[in-house]
OpenMM code with the backbone's topology and positions (N, CA, C; nanometers):
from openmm import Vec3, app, unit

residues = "UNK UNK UNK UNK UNK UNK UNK UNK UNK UNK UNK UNK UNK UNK UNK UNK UNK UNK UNK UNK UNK UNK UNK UNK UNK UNK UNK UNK UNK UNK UNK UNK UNK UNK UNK UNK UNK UNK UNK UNK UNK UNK UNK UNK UNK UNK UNK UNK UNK UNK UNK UNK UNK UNK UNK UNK UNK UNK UNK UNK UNK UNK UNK UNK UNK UNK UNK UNK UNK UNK UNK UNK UNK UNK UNK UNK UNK UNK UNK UNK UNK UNK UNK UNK UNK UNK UNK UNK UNK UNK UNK UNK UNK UNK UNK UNK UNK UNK UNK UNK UNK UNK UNK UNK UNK UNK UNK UNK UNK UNK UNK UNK UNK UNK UNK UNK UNK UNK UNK UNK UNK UNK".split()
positions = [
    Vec3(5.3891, 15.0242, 5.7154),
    Vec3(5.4333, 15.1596, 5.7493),
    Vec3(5.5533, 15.1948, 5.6619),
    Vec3(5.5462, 15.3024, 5.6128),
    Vec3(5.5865, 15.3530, 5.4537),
    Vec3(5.7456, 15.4497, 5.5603),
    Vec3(5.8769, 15.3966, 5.5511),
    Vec3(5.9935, 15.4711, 5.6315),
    Vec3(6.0665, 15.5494, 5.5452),
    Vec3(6.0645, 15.6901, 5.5249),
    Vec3(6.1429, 15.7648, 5.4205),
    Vec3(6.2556, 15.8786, 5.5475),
    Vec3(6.3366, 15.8369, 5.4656),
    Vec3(6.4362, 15.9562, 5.5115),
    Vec3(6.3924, 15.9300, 5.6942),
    Vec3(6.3482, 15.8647, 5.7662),
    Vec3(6.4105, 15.7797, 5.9038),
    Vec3(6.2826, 15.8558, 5.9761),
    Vec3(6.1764, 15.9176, 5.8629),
    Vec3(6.0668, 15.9350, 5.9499),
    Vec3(5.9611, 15.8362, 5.8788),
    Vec3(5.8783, 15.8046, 5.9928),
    Vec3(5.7244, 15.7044, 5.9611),
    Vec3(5.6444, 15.7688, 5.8967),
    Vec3(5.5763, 15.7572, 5.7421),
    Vec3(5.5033, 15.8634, 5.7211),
    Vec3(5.3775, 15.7627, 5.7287),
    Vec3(5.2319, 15.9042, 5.7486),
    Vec3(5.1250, 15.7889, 5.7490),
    Vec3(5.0414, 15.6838, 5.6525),
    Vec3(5.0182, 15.6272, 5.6747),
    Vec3(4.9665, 15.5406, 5.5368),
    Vec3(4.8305, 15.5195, 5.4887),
    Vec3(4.7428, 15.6281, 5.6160),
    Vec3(4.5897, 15.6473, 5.5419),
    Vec3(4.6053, 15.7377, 5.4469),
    Vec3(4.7329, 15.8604, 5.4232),
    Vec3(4.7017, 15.9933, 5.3838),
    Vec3(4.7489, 15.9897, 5.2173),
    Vec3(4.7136, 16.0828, 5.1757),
    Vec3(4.7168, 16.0746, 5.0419),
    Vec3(4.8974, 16.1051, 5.0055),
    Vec3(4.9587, 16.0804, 4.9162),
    Vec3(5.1374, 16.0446, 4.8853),
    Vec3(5.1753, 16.2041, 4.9160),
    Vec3(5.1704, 16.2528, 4.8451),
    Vec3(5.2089, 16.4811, 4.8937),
    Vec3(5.1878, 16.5336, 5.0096),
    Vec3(5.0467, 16.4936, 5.0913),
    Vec3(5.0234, 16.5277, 5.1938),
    Vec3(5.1089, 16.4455, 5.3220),
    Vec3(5.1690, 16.3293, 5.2850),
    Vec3(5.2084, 16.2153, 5.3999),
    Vec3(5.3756, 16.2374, 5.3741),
    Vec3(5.4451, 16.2968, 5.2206),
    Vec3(5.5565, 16.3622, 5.2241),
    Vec3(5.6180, 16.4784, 5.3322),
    Vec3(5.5296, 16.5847, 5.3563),
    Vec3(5.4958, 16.6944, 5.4227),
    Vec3(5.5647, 16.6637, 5.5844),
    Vec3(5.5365, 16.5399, 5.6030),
    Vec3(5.5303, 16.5211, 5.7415),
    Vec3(5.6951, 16.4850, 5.7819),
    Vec3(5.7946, 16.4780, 5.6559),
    Vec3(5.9114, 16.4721, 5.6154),
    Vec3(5.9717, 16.6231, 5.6594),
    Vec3(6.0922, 16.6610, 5.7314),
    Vec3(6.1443, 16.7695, 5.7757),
    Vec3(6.2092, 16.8625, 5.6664),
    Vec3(6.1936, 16.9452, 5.5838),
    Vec3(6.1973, 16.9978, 5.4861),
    Vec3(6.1146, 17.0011, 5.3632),
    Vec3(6.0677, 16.9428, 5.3415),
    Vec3(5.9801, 16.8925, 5.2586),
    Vec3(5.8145, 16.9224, 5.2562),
    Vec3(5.7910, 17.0333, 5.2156),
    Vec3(5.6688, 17.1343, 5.1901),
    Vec3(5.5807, 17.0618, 5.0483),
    Vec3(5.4874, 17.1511, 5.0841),
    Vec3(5.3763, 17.0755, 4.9658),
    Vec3(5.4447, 17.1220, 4.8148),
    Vec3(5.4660, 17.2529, 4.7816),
    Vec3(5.5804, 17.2414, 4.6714),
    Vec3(5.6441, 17.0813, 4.6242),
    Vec3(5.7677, 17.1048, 4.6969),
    Vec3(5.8501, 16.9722, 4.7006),
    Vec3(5.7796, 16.8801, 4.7219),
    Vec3(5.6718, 16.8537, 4.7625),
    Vec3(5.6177, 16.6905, 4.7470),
    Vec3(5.5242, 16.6480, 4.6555),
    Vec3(5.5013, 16.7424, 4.5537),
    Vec3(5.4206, 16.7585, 4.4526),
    Vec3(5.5177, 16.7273, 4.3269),
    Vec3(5.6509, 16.8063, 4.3385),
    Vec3(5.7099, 16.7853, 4.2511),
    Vec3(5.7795, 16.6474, 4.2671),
    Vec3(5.8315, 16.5449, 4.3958),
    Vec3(5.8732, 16.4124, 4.4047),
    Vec3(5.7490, 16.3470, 4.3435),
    Vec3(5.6269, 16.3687, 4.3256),
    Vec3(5.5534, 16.2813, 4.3095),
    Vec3(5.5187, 16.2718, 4.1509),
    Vec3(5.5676, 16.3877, 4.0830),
    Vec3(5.5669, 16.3919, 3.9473),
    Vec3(5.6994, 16.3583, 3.9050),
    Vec3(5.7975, 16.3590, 3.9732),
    Vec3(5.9335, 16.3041, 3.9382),
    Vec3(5.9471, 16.1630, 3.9287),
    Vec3(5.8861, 16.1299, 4.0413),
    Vec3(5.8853, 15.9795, 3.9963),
    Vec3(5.7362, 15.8824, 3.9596),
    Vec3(5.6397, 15.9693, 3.8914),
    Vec3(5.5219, 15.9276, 3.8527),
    Vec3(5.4313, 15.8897, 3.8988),
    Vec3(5.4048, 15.9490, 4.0493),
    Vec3(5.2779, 15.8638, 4.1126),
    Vec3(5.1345, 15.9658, 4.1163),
    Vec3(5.0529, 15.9056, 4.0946),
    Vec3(4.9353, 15.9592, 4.0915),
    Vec3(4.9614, 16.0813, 4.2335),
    Vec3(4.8843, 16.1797, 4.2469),
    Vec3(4.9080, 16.2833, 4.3480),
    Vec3(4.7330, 16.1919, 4.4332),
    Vec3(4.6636, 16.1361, 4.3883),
    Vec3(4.5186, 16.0904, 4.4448),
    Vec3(4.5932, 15.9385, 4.5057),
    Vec3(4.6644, 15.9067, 4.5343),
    Vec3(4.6815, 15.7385, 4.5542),
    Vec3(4.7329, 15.8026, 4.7354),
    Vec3(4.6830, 15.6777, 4.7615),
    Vec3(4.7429, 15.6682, 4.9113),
    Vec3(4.8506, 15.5996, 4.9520),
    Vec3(4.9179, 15.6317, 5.0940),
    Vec3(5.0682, 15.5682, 5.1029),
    Vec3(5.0479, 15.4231, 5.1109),
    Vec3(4.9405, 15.3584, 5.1569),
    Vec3(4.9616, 15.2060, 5.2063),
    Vec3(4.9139, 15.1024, 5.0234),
    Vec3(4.8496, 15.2226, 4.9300),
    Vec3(4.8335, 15.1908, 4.7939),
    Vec3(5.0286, 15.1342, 4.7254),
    Vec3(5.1038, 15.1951, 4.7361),
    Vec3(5.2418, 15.2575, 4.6768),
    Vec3(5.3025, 15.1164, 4.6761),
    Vec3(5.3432, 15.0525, 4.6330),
    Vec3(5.4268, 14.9103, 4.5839),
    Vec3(5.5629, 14.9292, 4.6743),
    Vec3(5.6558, 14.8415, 4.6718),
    Vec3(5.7946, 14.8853, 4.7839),
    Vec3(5.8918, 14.9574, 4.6793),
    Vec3(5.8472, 14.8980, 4.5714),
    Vec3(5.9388, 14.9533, 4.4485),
    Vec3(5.9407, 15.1291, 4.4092),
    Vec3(5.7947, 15.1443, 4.4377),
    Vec3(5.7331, 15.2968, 4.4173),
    Vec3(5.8395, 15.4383, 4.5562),
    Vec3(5.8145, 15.3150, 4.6918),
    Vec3(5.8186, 15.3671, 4.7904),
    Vec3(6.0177, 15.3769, 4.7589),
    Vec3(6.0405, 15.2868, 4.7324),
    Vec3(6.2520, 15.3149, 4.7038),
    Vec3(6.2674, 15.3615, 4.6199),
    Vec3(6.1461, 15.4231, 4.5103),
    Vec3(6.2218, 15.5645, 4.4026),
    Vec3(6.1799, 15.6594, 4.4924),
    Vec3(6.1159, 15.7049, 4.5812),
    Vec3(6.0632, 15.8242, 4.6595),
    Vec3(6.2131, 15.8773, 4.7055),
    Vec3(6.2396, 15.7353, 4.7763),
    Vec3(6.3409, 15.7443, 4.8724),
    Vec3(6.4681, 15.7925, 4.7857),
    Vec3(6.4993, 15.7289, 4.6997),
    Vec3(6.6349, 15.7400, 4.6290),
    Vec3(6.5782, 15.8858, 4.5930),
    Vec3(6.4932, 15.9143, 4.5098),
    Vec3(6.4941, 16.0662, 4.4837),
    Vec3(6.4810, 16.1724, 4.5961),
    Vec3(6.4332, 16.1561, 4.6931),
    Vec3(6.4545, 16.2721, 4.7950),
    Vec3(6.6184, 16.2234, 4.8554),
    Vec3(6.6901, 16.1020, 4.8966),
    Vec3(6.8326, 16.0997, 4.9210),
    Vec3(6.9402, 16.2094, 4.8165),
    Vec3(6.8715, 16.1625, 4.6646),
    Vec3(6.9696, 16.2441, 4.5382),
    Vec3(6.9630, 16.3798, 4.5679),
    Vec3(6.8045, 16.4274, 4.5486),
    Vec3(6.8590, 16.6122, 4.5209),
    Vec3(6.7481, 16.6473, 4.6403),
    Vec3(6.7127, 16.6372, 4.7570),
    Vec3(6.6883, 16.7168, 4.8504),
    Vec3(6.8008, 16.6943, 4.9755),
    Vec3(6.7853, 16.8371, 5.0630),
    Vec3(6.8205, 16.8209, 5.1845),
    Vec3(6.7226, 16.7840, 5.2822),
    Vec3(6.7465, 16.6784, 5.3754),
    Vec3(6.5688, 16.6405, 5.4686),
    Vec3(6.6470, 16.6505, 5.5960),
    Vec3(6.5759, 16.6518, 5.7147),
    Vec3(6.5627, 16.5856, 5.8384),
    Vec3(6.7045, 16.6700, 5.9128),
    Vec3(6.7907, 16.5450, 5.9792),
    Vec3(6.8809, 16.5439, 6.0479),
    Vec3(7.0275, 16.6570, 5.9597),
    Vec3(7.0168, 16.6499, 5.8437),
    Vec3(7.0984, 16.7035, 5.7622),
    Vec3(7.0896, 16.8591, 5.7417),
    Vec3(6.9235, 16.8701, 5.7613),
    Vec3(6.8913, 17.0243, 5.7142),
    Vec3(6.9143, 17.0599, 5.8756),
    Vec3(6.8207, 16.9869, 5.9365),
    Vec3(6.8486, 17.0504, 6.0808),
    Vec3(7.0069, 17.1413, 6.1596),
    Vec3(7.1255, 17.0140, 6.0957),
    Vec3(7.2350, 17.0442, 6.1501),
    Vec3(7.2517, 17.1990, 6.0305),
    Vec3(7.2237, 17.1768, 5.9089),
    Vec3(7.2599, 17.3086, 5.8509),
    Vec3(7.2588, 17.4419, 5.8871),
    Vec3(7.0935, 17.4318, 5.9213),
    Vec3(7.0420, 17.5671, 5.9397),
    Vec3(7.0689, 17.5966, 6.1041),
    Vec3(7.1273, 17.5438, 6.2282),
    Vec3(7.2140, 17.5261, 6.3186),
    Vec3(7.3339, 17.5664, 6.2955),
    Vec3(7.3978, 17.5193, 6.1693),
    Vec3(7.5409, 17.5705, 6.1990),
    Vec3(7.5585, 17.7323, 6.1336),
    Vec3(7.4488, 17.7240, 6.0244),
    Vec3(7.4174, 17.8737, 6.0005),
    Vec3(7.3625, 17.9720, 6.0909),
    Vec3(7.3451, 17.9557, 6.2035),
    Vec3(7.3103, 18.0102, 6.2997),
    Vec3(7.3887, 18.0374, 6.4320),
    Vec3(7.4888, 17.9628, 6.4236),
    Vec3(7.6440, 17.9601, 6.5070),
    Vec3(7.7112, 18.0477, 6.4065),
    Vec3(7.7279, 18.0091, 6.2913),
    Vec3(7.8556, 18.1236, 6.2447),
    Vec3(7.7700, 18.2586, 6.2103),
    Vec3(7.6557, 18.2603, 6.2466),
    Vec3(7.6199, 18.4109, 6.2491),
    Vec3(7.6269, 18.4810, 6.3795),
    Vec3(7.6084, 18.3894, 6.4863),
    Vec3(7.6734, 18.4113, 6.6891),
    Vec3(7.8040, 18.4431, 6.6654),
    Vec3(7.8797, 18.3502, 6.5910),
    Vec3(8.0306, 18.3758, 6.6490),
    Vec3(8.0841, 18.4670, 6.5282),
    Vec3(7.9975, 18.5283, 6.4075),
    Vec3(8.0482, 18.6571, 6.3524),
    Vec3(8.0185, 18.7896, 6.4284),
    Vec3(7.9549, 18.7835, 6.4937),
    Vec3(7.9022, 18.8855, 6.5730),
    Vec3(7.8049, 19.0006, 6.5171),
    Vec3(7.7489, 18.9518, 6.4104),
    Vec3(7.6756, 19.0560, 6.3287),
    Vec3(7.5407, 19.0217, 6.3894),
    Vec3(7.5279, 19.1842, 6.3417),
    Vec3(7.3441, 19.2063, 6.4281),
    Vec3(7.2803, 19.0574, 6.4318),
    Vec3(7.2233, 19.0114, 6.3583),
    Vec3(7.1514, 18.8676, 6.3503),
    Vec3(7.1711, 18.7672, 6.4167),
    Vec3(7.3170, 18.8009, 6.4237),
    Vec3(7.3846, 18.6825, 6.5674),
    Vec3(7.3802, 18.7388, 6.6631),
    Vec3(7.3595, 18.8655, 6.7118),
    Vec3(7.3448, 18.8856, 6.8409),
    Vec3(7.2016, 18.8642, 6.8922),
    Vec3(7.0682, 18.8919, 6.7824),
    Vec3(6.9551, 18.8347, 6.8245),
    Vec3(6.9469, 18.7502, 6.8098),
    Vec3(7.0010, 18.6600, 6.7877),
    Vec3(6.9817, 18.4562, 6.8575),
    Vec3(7.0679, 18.4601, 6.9816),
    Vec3(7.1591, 18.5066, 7.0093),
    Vec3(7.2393, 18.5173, 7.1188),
    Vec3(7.1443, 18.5181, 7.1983),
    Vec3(7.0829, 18.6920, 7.2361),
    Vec3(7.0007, 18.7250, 7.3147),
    Vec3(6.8590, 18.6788, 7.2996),
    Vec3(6.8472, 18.5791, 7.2381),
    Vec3(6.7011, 18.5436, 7.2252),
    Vec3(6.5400, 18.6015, 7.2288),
    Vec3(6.6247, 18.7006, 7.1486),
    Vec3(6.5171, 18.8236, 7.0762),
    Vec3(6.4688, 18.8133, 6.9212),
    Vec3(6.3982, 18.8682, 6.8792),
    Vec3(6.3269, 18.8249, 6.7202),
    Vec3(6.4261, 18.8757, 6.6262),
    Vec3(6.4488, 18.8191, 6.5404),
    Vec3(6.5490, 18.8344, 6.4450),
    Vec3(6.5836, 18.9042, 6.2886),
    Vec3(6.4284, 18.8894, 6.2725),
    Vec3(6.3746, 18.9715, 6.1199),
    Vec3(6.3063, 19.1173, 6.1530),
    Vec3(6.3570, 19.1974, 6.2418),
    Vec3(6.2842, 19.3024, 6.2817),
    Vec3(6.1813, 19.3685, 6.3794),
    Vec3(6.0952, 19.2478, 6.3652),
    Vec3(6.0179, 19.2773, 6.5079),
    Vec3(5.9718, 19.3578, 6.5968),
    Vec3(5.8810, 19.3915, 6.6283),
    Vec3(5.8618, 19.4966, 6.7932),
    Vec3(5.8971, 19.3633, 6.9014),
    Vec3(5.9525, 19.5134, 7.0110),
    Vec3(5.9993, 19.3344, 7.0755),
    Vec3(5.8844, 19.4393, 7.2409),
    Vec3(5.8565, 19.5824, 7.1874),
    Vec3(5.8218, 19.6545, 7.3171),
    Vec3(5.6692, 19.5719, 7.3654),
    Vec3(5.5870, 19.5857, 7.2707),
    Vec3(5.4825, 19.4600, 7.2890),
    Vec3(5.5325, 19.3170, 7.1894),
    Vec3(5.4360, 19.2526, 7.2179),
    Vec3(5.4099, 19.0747, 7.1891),
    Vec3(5.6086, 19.0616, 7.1935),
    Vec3(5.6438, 18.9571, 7.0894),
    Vec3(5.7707, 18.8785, 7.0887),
    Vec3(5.7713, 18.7890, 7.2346),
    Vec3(5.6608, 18.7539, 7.2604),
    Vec3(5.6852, 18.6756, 7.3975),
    Vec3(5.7059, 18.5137, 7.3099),
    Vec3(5.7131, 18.4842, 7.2441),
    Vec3(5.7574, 18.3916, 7.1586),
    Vec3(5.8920, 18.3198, 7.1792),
    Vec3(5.9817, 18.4394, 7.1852),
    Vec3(6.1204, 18.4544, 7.1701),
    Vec3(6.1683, 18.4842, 7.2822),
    Vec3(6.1042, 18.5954, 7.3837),
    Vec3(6.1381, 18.6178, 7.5073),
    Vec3(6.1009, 18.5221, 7.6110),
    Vec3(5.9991, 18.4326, 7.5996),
    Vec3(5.9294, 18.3600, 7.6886),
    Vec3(5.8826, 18.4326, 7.7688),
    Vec3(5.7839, 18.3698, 7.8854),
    Vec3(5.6775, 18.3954, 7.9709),
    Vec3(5.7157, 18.5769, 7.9870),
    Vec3(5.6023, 18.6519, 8.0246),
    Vec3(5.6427, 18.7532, 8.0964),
    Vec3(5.6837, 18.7752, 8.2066),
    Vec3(5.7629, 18.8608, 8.2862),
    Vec3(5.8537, 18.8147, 8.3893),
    Vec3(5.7960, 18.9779, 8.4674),
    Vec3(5.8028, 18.9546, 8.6004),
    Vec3(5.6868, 19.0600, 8.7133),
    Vec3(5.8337, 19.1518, 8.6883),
    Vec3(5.7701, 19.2972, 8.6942),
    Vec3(5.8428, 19.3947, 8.7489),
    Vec3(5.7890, 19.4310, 8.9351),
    Vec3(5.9090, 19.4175, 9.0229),
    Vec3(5.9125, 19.4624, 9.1520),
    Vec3(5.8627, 19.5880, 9.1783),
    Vec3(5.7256, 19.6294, 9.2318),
    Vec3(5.6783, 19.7638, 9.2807),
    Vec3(5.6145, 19.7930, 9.1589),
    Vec3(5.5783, 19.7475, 9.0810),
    Vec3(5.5369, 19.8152, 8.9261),
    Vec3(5.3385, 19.7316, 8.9908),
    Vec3(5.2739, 19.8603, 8.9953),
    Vec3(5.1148, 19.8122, 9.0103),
    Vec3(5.0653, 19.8667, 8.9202),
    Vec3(5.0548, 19.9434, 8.8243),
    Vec3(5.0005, 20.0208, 8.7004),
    Vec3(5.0627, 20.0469, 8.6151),
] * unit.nanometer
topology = app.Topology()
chain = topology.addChain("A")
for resn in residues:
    res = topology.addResidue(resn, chain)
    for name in ("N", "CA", "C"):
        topology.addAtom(name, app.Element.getBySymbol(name[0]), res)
């Protein structure tokens, strides 16, 4: 079992597709780690030598953001947009859609379940 960046990736799946499963890390970016450090894009993870598998690693540690790191980012970018108080932070505040949205139908996404109006039959 192939451990990058502190997630298990799988080891039937082909090296780009088993990157993916890495928290930031889109088929883009795992196309390009795999030409960065020379591995066939057709080879599978449990194929990959340990040597293959610690340039993966060292190159997504060097120049990507992954996992626990991006997570806290895009979190704290999302607090100092709450505690600027600009429109965008007030829809995460209120846990309403944020890029525009109708919120009069659907956005039950963001609003959760629908909630009964009292005396309302039609």
């Amino acid at each position: 079992m192939a451990r990058i960046a502190g997630v298990n990736i799988p080891t039937q799946k082909r090296v780009p597709i088993a990157l993916t499963y890495i928290h930031g890390i889109g088929q883009d970016s795992a196309r390009k780690i795999c030409e960065a450090v020379s591995i066939d894009a057709a080879r599978r993870v449990n194929e990959l030598s340990d040597a293959e598998v610690l340039a993966i690693r060292e190159f997504i540690d060097a120049n990507l953001t992954v996992e626990g790191d991006l997570r806290r980012e895009v979190q704290m970018n999302v607090k100092r947009l709450m505690d600027l108080g600009c429109y965008r932070g007030l829809r995460h505040r209120r846990g309403l859609p944020v890029r525009g949205q109708r919120t009069h139908t659907n956005a039950r996404t963001r609003k959760g379940p629908a909630k009964a109006i009292a005396g309302k039959k039609k």
